[in-house]
C-alpha positions in Angstrom: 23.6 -64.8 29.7 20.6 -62.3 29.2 21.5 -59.0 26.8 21.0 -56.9 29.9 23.6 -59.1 31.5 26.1 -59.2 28.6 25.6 -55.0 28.4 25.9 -55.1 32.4 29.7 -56.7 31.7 30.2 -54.4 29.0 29.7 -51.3 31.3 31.9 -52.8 33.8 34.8 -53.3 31.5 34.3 -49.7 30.2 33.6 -51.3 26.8 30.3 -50.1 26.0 28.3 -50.5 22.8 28.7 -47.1 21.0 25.9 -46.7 18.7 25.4 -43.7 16.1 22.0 -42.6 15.4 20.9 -40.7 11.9 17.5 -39.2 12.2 16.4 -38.1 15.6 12.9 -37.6 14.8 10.0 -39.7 17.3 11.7 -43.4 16.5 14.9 -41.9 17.4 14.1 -39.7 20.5 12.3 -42.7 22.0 15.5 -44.7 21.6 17.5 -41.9 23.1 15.2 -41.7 26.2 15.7 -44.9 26.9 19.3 -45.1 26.2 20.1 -43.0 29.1 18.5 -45.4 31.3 20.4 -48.6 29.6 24.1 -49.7 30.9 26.7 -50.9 28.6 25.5 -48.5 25.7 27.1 -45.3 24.6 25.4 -43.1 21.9 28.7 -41.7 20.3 27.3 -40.1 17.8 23.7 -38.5 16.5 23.2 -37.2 13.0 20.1 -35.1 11.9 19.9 -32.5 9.4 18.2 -30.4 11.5 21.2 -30.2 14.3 19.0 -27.4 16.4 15.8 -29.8 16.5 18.1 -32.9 17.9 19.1 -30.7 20.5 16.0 -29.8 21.4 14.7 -33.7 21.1 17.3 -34.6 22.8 16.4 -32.0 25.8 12.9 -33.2 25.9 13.9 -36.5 26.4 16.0 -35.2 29.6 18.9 -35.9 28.2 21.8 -33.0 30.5 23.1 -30.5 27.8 26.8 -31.7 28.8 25.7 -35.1 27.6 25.4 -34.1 23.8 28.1 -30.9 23.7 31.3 -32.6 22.5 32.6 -31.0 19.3 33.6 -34.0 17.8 33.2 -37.9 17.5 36.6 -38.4 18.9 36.6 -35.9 21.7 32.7 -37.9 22.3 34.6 -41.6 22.6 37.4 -40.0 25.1 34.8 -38.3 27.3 32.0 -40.7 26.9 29.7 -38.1 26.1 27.7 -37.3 22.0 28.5 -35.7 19.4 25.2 -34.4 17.7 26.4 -33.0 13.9 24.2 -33.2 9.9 27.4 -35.1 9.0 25.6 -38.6 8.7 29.3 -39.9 6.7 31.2 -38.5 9.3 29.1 -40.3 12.0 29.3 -43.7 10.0 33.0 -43.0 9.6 33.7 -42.1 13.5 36.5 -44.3 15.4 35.5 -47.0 17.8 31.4 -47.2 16.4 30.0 -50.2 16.4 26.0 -49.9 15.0 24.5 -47.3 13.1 20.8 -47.2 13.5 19.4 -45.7 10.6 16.2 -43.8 11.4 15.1 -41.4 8.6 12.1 -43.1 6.8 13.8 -41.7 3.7 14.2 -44.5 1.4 16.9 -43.4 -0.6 19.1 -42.0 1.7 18.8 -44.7 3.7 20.0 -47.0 1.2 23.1 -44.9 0.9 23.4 -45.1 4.9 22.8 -48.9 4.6 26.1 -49.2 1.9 28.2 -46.8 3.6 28.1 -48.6 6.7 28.3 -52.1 5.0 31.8 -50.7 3.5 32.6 -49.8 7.0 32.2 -52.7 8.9 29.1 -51.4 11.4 26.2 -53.3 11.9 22.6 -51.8 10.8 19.5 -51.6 12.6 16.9 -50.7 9.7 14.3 -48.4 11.7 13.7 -47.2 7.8 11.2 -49.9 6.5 10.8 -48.1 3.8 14.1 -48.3 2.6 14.2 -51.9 4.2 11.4 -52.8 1.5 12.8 -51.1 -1.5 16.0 -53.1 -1.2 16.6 -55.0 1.8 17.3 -58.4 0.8 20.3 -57.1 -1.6 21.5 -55.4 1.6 20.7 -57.6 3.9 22.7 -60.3 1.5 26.1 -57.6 1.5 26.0 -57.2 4.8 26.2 -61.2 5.4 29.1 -61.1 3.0 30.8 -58.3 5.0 30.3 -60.1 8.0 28.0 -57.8 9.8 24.3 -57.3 11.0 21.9 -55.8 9.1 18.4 -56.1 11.4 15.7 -55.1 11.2 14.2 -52.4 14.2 12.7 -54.0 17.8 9.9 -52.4 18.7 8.6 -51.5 15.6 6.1 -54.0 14.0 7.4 -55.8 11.8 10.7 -56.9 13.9 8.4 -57.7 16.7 6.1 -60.1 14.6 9.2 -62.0 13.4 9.6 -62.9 16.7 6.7 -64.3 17.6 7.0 -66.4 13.6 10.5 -67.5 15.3 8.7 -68.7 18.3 5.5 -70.7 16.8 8.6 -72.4 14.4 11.2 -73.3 17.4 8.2 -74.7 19.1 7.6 -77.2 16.0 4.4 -75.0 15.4 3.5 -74.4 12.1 2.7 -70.5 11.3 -0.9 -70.2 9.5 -0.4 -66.1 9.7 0.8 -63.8 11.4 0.3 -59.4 11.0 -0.8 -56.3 12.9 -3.7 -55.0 13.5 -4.6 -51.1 12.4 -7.9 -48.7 11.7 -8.6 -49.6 8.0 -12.0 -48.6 5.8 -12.0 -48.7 1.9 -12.0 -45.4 1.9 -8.6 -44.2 3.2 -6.5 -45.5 0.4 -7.7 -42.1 -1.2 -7.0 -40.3 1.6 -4.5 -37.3 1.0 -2.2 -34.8 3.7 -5.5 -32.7 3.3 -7.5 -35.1 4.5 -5.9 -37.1 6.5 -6.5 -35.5 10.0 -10.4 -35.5 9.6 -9.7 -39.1 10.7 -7.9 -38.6 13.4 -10.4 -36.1 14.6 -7.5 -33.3 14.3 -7.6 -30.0 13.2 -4.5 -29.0 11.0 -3.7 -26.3 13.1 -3.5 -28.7 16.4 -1.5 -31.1 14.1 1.0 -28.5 12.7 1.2 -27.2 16.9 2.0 -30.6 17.5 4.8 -31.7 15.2 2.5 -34.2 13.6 3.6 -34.4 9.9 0.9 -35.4 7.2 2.3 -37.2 5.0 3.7 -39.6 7.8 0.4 -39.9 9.3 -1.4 -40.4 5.8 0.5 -43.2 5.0 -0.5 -45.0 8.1 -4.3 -44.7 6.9 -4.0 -44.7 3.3 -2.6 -48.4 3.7 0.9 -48.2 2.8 2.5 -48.4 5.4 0.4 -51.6 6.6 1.7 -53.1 2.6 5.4 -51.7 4.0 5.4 -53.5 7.0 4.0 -56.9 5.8 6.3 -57.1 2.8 9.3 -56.8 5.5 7.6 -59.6 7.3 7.7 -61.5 4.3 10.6 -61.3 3.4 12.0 -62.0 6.4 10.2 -64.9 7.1 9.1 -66.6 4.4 5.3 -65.8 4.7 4.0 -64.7 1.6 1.1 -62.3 0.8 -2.5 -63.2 -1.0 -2.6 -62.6 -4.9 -5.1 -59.6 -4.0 -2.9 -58.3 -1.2 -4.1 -57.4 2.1 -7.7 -57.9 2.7 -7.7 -56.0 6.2 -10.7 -58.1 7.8 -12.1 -57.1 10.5 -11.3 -59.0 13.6 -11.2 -58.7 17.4 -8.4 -60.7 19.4 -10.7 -63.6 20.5 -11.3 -63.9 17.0 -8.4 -64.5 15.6 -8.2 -68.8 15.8 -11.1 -68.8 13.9 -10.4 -66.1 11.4 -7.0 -65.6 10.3 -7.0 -69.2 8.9 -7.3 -70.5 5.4 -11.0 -70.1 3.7 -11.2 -73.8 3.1 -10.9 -74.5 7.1 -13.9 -71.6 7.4 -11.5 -68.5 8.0 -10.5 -65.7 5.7 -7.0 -66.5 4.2 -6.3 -67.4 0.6 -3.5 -70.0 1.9 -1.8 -71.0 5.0 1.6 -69.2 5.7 0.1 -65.3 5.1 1.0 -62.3 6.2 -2.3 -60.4 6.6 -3.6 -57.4 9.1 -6.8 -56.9 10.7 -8.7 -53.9 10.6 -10.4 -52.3 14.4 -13.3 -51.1 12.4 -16.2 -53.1 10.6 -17.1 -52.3 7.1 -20.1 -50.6 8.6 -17.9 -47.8 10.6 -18.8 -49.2 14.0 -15.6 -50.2 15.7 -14.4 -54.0 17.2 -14.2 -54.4 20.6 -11.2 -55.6 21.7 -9.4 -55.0 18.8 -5.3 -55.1 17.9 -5.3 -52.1 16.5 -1.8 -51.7 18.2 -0.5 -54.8 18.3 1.0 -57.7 16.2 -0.3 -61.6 16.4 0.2 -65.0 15.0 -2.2 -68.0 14.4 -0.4 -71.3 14.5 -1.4 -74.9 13.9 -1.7 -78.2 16.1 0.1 -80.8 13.9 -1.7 -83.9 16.3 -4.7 -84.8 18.3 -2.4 -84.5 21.1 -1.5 -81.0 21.0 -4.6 -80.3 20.4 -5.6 -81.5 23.5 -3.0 -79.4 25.2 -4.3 -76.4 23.9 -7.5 -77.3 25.5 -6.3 -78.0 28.7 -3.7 -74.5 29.2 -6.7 -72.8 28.4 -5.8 -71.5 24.4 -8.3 -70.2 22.4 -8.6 -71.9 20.1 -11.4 -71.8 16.3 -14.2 -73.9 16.4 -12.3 -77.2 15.2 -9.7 -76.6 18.4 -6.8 -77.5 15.4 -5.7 -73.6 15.6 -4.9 -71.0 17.9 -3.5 -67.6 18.3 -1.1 -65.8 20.5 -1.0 -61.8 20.5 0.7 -59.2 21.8 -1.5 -55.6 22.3 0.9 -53.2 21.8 4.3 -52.1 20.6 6.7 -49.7 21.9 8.5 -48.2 19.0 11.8 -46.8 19.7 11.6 -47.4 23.7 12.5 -50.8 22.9 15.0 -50.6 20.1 17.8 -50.8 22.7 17.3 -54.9 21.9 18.3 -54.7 18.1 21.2 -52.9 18.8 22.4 -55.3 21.6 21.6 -58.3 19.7 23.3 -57.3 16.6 26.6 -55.9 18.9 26.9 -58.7 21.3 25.1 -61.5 20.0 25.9 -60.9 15.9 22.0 -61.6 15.3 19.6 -59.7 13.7 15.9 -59.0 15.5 14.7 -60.0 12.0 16.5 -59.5 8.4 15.5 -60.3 5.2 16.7 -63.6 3.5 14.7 -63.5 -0.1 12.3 -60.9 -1.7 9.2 -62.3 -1.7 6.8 -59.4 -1.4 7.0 -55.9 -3.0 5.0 -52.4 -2.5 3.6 -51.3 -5.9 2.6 -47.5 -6.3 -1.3 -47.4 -6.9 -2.7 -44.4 -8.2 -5.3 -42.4 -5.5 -7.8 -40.8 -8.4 -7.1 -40.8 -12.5 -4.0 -39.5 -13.0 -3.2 -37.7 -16.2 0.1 -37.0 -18.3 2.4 -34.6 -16.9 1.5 -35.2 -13.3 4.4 -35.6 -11.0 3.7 -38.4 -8.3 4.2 -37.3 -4.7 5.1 -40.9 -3.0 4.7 -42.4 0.3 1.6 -40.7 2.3 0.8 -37.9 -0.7 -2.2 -36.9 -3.3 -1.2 -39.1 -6.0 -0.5 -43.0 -4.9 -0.5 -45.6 -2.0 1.1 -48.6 -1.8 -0.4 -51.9 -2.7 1.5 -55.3 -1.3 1.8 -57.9 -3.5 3.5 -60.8 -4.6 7.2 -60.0 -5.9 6.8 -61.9 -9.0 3.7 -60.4 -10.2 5.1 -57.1 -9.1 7.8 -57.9 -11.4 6.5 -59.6 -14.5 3.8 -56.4 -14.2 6.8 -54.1 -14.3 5.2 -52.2 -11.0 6.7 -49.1 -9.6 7.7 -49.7 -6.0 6.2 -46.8 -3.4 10.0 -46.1 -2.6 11.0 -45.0 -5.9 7.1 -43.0 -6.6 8.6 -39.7 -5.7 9.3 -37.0 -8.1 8.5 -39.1 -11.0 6.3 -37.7 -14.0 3.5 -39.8 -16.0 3.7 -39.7 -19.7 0.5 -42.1 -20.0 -3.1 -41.8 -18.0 -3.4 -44.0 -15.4 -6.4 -44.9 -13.7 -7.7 -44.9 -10.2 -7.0 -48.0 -8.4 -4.3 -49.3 -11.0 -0.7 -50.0 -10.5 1.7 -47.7 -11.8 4.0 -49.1 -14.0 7.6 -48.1 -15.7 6.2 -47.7 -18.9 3.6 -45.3 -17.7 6.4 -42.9 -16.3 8.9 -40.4 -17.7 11.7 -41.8 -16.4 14.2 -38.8 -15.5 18.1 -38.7 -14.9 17.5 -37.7 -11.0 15.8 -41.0 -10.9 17.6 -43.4 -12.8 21.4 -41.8 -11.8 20.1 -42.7 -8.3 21.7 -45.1 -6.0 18.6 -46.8 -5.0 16.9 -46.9 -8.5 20.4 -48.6 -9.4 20.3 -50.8 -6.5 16.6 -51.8 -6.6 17.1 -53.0 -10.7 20.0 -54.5 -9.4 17.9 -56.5 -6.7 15.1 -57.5 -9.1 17.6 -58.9 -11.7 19.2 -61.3 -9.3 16.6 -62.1 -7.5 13.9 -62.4 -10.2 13.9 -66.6 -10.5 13.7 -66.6 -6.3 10.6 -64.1 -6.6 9.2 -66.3 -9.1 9.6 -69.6 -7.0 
């Protein structure tokens, strides 16, 4: 049976998937949308700290106000209706849920979502790839032991390019690499929330009208969020990244057979089995035509003269040898199609991705020169971006993942373009009391020898 089918049965039997939501910023109000629209889910719960603004999300989506005005998770499951409250706990903790999506892009909260749910027995879909990256193989590996689903988010990159890994492999293709595409020049990783709209060609103003929040967006050009991404790719599927990290090549779709292949076979990669993403924009500032820049893809290999052949006769394109070729898809639809993790992971018990070893890691990089006393600023800020790079030279360098770059204060110079490591920090109780400080040493200790293999 098909997941709509399964959900169909489920509505029929009036034993729907109820699903709470944390965060109901853009990822989650495009879930909610659609969840109106979907049989055989029931959002029981929705917890935002901003209770007022998930109302109002929740209206623009065209959601009915008697849909979302139960005073309570109970009195929600007996009418069938939500209960929208800042009490994440209490959502986690609510009678008769079955997965908590966990949508607030804040790493360390949602590693505390993550473990609270783990200890209650609901399945996770991990919208946060921050917090995915931070820690997400240790979680991923306590949720297996609990016996539940910890996934990764459908619809958002990273999820959706694990799919298409999944399909080269079950085909008995070999995966050469597979990414995203995004708008990338040099120049961005020192972009800052000041910045940052000059590249969209926004004004603040029409930005702050709009919602738009700057750090969010900066970290979308400044790189990191393209380093986020492909380190949840890798270590969910075994793909690793290139000693340098990402190299962001330029590269049009038809392109992509004959450049997202190793060096030695005349493309760009540093080994087979990469994780890379391609840029819309030559070095030059004029932009590719028919670029990816919102879409995912993945080059594969013909293991015979035979299949090579059959790539020539369905048409494939293929590089100039006709040994490789490419599939693509152009864009991705964020939380419209998250409805999938949550069914999978409910009816199915399997994850739309999941990390199974931590192979890739997101070091903070410093923007400018930094001096002593400065107080980094994390994700999307004036201070760092995030750098992908290998776990075990992340660890043997003693790197400073972006997730825990918040808040922090140097105690030694660092300069521009160079990692920031532990020793080059002041490290304060706030930091070091916290759960995912704690859990992220925790991660790099047992998984150290794995990294290094």
């Amino acid at each position: 049976m098909t997941l709509h089918r399964l959900l169909q049965a489920r509505a029929e039997n009036d034993r729907p998937v109820r699903v709470g939501l944390i965060g109901a910023g853009k990822f989650g109000t495009m879930f909610l949308a659609q969840a109106l629209a979907t049989p055989g889910l029931h959002v029981l719960a929705i917890a935002d700290l901003d209770v007022e603004r998930a109302k109002a999300n929740l209206a623009s989506a065209h959601w009915p106000p008697h849909r979302y005005d139960a005073q309570s998770a109970a009195k929600a499951l007996a009418a069938g209706t939500t209960w929208v409250t800042e009490d994440s706990d209490a959502l986690i903790n609510a009678g008769g849920l079955d997965v908590v999506i966990e949508a607030t892009g804040d790493p360390d909260v949602g590693i505390r979502h993550a473990l609270a749910a783990i200890e209650r027995g609901r399945h996770i879909v991990m919208v946060n790839v921050e917090a995915d990256v931070l820690a997400g193989p240790l979680l991923a590996e306590r949720a297996r032991e609990a016996g539940i689903v910890y996934s990764m988010a459908y619809g958002d990159q990273p999820a959706l390019i694990c799919e298409m890994v999944d399909w080269a492999r079950t085909s008995g293709l070999e995966v050469v690499a597979a990414g995203k595409g995004t708008l990338y020049m040099p120049e961005f990783h020192a972009s800052t929330p000041e910045t940052v709209w000059d590249h969209y060609g926004l004004s603040a103003a029409r930005a702050e009208k709009s919602g738009m929040n700057a750090k969010m967006f900066n970290s979308f050009l400044d790189g990191t969020k393209s380093s986020i991404e492909m380190a949840a790719v890798a270590n969910a599927t075994g793909l690793t990244a290139a000693p340098a990290g990402l190299a962001f090549p330029a590269c049009a779709v038809e392109d992509l057979a004959g450049t997202l292949i190793p060096e030695t076979a005349g493309g760009v990669l540093h080994h087979k089995g990469q994780v890379e993403v391609i840029s819309s924009r030559q070095r030059a500032g004029n932009d590719v035509q028919n670029d990816l820049r919102w879409g995912v893809y993945v080059t594969f290999e013909a293991a015979t003269d035979y299949v090579e052949r059959c790539f020539a006769d369905y048409g494939l394109i293929t590089d100039a040898s006709g040994k490789y070729s490419a599939l693509w898809r152009p864009y991705h639809l964020i939380g419209l199609e998250l409805g999938s993790s949550v069914a999978s992971a409910a009816l199915l018990g399997l994850p739309t991705g999941a990390p199974d070893g931590f192979r890739a890691d997101v070091a903070a990089t410093a923007k400018r020169d930094l001096k002593p006393g400065e107080e980094l600023d994390g994700e999307g800020g004036y201070t760092v971006w995030g750098r992908l790079m290998v776990a075990g030279d992340s660890i043997s360098l003693g790197a400073v993942p972006i997730g825990l770059a918040h808040g922090a204060t140097l105690k030694k110079p660092v300069k521009e373009g160079q990692v920031v490591t532990w020793e080059d920090l002041d490290l304060a109780d706030a930091l070091t009391d916290s759960v995912s400080y704690k859990l992220r040493r925790e991660m790099e200790a047992g998984l150290d020898g794995a990294a290094r293999n």
